[in-house]
PALUM-216956 format. One record per residue (C-alpha): residue number from 1; residue in one letter; x, y, z. Coordinates in Angstrom, 1 decimal. Last residue first. Example, Ala and Ser with C-alpha at 12.3 -4.5 7.8 and 13.67 -1.06 7.14 Angstrom:
<kedrens>
+-----+---+--------+--------+--------+
!   k ! r !      u !      v !      w !
+-----+---+--------+--------+--------+
!   2 ! s !   13.7 !   -1.1 !    7.1 !
!   1 ! a !   12.3 !   -4.5 !    7.8 !
+-----+---+--------+--------+--------+
</kedrens>
This chain:
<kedrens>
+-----+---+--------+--------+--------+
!   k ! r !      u !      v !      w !
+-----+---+--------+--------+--------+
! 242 ! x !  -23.2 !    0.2 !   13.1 !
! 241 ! x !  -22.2 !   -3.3 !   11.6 !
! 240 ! x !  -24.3 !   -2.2 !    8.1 !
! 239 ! x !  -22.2 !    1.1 !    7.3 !
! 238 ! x !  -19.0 !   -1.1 !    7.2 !
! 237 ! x !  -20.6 !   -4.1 !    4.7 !
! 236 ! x !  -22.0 !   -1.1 !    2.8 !
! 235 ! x !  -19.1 !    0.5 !    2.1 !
! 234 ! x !  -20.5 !    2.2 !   -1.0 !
! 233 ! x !  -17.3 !    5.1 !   -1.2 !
! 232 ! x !  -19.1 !    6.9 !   -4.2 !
! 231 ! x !  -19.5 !   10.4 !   -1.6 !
! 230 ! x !  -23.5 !    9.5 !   -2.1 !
! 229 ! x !  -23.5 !    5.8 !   -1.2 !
! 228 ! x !  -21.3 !    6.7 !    1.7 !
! 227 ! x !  -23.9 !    9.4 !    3.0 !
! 226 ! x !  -26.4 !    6.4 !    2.3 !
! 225 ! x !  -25.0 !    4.2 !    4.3 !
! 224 ! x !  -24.4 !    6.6 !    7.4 !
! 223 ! x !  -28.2 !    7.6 !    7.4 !
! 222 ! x !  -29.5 !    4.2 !    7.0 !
! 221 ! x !  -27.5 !    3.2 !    9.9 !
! 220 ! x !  -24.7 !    5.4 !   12.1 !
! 219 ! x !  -23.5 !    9.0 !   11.9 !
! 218 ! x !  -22.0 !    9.7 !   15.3 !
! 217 ! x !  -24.0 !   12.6 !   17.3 !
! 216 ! x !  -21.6 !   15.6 !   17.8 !
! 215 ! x !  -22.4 !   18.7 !   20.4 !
! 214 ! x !  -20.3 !   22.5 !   20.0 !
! 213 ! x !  -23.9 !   24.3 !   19.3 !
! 212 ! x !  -26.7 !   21.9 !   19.8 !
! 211 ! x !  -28.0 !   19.6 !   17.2 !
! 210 ! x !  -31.4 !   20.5 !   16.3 !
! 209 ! x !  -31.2 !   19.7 !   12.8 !
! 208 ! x !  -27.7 !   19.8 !   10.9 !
! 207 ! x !  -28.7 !   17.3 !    8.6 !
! 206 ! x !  -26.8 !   14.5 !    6.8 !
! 205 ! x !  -28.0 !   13.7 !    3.6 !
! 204 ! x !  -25.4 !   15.7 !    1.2 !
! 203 ! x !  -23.7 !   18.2 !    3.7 !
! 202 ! x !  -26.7 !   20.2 !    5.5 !
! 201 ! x !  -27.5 !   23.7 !    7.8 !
! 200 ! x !  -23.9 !   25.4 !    7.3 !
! 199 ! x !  -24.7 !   28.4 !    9.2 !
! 198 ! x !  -23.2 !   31.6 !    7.5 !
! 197 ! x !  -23.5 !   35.2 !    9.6 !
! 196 ! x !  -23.2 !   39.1 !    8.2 !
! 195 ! x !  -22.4 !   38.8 !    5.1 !
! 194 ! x !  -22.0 !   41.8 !    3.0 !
! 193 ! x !  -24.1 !   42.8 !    0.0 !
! 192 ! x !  -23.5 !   44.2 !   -3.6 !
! 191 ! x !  -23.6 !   41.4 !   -5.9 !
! 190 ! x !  -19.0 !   40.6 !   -5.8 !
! 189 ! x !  -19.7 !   40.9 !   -2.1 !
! 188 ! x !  -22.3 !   38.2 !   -1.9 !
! 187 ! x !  -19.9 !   36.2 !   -4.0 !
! 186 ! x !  -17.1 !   36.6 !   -2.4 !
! 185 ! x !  -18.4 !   36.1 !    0.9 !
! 184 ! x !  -20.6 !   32.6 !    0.0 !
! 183 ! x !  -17.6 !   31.1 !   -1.9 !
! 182 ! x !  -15.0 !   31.5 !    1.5 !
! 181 ! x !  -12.6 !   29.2 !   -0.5 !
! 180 ! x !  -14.2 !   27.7 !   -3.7 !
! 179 ! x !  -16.3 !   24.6 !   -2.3 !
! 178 ! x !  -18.4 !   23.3 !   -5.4 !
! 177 ! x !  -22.0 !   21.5 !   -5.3 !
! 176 ! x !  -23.3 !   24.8 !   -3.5 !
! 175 ! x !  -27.2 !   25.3 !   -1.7 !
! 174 ! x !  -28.0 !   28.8 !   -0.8 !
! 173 ! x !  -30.7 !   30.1 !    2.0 !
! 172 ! x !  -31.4 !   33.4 !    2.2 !
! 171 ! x !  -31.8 !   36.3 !    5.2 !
! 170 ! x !  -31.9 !   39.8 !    5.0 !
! 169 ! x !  -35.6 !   40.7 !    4.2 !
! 168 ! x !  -36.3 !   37.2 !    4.9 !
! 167 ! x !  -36.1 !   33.7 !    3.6 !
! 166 ! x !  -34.9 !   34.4 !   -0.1 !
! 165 ! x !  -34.1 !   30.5 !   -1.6 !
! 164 ! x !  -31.1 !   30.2 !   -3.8 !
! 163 ! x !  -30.3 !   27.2 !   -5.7 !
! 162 ! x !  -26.8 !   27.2 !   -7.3 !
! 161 ! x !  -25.0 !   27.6 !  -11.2 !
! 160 ! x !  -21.5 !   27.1 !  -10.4 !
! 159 ! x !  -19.4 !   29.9 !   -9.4 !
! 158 ! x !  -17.4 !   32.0 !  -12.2 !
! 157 ! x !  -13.3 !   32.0 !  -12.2 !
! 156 ! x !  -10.7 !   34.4 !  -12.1 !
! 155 ! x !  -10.1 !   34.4 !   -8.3 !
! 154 ! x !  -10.0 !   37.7 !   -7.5 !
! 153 ! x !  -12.1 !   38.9 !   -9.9 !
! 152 ! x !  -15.1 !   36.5 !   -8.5 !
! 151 ! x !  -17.9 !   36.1 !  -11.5 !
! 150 ! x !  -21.6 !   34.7 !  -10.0 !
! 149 ! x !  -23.1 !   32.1 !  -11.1 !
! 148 ! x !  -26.6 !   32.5 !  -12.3 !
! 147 ! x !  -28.4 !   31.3 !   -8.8 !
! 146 ! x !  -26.6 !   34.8 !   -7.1 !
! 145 ! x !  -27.1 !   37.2 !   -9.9 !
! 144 ! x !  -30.9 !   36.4 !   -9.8 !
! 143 ! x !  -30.9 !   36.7 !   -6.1 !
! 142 ! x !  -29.2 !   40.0 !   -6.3 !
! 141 ! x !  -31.5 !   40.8 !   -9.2 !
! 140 ! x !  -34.6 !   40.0 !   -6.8 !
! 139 ! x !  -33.6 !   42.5 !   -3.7 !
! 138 ! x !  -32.1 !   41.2 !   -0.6 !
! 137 ! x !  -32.1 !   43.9 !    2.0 !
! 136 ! x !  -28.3 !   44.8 !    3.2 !
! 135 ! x !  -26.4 !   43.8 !    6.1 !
! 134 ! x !  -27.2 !   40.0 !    5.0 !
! 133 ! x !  -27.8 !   36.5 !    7.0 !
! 132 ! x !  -26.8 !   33.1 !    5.2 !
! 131 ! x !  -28.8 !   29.8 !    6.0 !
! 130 ! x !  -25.9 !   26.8 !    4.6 !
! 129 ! x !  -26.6 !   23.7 !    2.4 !
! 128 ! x !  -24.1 !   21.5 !    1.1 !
! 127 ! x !  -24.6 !   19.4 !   -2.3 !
! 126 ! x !  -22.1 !   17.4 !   -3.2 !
! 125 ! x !  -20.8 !   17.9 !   -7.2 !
! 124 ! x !  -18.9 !   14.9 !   -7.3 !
! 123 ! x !  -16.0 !   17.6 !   -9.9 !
! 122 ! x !  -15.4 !   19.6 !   -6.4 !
! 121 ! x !  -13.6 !   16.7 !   -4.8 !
! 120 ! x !  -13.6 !   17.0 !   -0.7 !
! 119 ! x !  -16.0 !   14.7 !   -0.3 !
! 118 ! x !  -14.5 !   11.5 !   -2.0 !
! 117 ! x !  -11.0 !   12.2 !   -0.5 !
! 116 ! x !  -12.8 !   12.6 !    3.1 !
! 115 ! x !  -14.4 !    9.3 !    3.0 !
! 114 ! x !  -11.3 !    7.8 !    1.7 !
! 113 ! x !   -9.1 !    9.3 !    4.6 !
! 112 ! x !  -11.8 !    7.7 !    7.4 !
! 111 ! x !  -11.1 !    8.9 !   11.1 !
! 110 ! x !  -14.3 !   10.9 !   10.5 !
! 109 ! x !  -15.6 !   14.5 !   11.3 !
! 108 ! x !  -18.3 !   16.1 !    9.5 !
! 107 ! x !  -19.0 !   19.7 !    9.9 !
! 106 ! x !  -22.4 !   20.9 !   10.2 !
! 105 ! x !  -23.0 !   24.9 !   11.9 !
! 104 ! x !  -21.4 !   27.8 !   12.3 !
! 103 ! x !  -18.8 !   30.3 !   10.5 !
! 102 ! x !  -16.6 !   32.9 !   12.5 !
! 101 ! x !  -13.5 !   30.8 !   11.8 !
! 100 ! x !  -14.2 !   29.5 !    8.3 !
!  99 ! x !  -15.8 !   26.6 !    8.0 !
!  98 ! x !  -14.1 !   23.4 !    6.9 !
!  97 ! x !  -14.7 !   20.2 !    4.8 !
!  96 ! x !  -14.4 !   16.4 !    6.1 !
!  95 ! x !  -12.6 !   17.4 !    9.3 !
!  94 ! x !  -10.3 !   14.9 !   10.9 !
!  93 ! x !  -10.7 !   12.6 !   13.6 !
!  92 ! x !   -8.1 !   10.9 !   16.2 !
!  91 ! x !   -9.2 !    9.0 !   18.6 !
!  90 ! x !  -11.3 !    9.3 !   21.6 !
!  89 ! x !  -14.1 !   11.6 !   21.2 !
!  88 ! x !  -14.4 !   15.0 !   23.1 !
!  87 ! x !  -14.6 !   17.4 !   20.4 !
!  86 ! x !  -13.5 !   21.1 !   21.1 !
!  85 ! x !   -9.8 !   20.4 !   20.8 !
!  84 ! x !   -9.8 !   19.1 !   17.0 !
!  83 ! x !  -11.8 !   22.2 !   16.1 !
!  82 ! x !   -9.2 !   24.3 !   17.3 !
!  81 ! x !   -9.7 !   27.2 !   20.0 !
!  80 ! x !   -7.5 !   30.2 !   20.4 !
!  79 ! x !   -6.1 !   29.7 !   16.9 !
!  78 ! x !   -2.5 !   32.0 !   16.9 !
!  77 ! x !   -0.3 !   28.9 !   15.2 !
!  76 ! x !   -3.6 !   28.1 !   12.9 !
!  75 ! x !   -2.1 !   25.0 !   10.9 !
!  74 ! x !   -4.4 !   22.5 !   12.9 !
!  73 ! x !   -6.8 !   24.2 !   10.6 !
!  72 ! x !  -10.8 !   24.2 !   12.3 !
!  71 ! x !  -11.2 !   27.1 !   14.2 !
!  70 ! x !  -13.3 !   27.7 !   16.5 !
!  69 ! x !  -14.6 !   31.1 !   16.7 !
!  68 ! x !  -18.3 !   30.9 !   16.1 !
!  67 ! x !  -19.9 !   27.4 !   17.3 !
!  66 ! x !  -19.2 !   24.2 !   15.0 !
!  65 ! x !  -22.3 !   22.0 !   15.2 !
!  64 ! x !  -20.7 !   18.2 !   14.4 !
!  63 ! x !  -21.8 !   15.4 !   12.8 !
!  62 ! x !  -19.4 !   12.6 !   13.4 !
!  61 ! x !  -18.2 !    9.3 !   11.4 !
!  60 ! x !  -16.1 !    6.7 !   12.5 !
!  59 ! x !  -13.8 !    4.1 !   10.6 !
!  58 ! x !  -13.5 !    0.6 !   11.6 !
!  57 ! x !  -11.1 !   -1.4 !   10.1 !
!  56 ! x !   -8.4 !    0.8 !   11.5 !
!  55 ! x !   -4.8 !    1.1 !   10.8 !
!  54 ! x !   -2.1 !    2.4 !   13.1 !
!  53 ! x !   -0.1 !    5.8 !   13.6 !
!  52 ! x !    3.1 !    6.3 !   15.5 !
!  51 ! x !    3.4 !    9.8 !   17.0 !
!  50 ! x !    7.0 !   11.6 !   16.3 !
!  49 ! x !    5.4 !   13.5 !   14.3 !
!  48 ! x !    3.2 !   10.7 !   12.3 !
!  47 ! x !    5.0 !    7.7 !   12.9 !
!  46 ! x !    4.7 !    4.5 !   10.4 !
!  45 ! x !    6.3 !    1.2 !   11.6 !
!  44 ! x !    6.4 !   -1.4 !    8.4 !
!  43 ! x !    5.7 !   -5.1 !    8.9 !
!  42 ! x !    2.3 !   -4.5 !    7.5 !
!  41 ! x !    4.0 !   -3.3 !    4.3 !
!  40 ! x !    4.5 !    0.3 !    2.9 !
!  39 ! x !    5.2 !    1.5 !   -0.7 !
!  38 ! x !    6.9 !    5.0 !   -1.1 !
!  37 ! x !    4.9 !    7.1 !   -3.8 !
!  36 ! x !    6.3 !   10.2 !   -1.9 !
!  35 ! x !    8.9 !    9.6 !    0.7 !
!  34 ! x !    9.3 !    8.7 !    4.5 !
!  33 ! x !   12.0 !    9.8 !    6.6 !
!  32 ! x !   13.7 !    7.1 !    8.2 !
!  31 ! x !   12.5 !    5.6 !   12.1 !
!  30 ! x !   10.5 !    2.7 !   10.1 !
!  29 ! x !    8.8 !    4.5 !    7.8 !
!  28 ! x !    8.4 !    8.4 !    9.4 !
!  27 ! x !    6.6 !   11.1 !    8.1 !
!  26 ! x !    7.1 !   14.8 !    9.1 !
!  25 ! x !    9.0 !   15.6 !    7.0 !
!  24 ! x !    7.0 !   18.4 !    5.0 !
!  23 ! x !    6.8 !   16.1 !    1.4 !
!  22 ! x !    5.8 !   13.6 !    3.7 !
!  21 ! x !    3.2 !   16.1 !    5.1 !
!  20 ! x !    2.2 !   17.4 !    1.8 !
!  19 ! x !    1.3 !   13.8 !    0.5 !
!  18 ! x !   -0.9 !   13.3 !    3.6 !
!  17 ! x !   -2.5 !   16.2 !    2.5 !
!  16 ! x !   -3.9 !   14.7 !   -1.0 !
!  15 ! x !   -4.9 !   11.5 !    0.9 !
!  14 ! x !   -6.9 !   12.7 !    3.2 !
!  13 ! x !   -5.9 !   13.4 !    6.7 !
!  12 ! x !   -4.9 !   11.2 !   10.0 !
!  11 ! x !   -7.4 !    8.9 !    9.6 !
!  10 ! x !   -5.8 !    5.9 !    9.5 !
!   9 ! x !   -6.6 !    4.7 !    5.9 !
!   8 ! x !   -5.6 !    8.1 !    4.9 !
!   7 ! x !   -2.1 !    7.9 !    6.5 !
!   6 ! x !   -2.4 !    4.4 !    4.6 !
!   5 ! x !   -3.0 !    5.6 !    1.4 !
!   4 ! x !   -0.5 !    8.6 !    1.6 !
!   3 ! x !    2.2 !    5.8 !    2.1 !
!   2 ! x !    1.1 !    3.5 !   -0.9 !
!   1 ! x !    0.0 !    0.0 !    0.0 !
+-----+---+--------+--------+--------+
</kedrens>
């Protein structure tokens, strides 16, 4: 098995940023520094930091409600409060698509690399679903301009096509199928508003609902089969012994 396979395998990040953290260094194969496309056995001692790492068979899933100012990059030097610190679950678990800092609502965390490969890939088209709130009054072209696609200067490209729903005088609904970094800002800027709060409300199937600010319920049954169905993973025979 690759090296950025099994650091995925065990949770620690997705595939793509295991890759930049054996590129970093901070990989270990049995005491030597690990390299890129480097095939692993079962005989082989893997250390992540120092930390040695170990496969799992069974791989957990969590829906979390992020409050305002956690962060969720372990990179953060100056975060007051990571994401990784706020959840109370033994074992390590990685986050299947941030929010910014001073963002609420779903994030999924899982110890499963694959699951978070499948997710994070813009060309799967997965739906999330977030209630925005304006400074400004929402008026019909900005909604227009919004479902359209909307053109971000800064980043040369055009938004996907999106459903937008007006909930309020300042207050809309959007559903994306891409994640551009901080999407919702730019493009709420780029049409003449400000945002004022973003609550993810949905990723795919799995629903915010009720969950209480900085709480996690573990994805498990129909719901967690189907959110594997969705991402193309189909691990039924893992979705069916929870």
């Amino acid at each position: 098995m690759r090296l950025n396979k099994f650091l995925a395998s065990c949770g620690v990040c997705s595939r793509r940023e295991a890759d930049k953290l054996i590129m970093r260094g901070d990989v270990t194969v049995n005491g030597m520094r690990g390299e890129t496309g480097q095939n692993i056995s079962d005989q082989d001692i893997v250390s992540v930091r120092g930390e040695q790492v170990f496969a799992k068979t069974q791989k957990v899933v969590l829906a979390y409600h992020k409050p305002a100012g956690v962060t969720c990059s372990e990179r953060d030097d100056h975060a007051e409060k990571l994401i990784t610190e706020m959840i109370d679950y033994p074992g390590r678990l990685t986050y299947a698509g941030r929010l910014d800092k001073d963002s609420t609502g779903l994030i999924l965390m899982t110890d499963d690399g694959d699951l978070i490969e499948a997710m994070m890939k813009g060309s799967h088209r997965h739906e999330k679903e977030y209630i925005v709130m304006l400074k400004h009054e929402i008026t019909a072209e900005f909604l227009e301009r919004m479902a359209q696609g909307v053109y971000l200067k800064d980043l040369h490209i055009k938004t996907r096509r999106c459903r937008i729903e007006k909930l309020d005088d300042k207050m809309f609904s959007i559903i994306l199928t891409q994640g551009v970094n901080r999407q919702i800002k730019r493009m709420c800027k780029a049409c003449g508003n400000t945002v004022s709060s973003i609550k993810r409300v949905r990723i795919m199937n799995i629903e915010l609902g009720d969950l209480p600010e900085n709480r996690w319920r573990e994805i498990k049954g129909e719901e967690r089969r189907k959110l594997y169905e969705l991402s193309g993973q189909n691990r039924r025979d893992e979705a069916t012994d929870r």
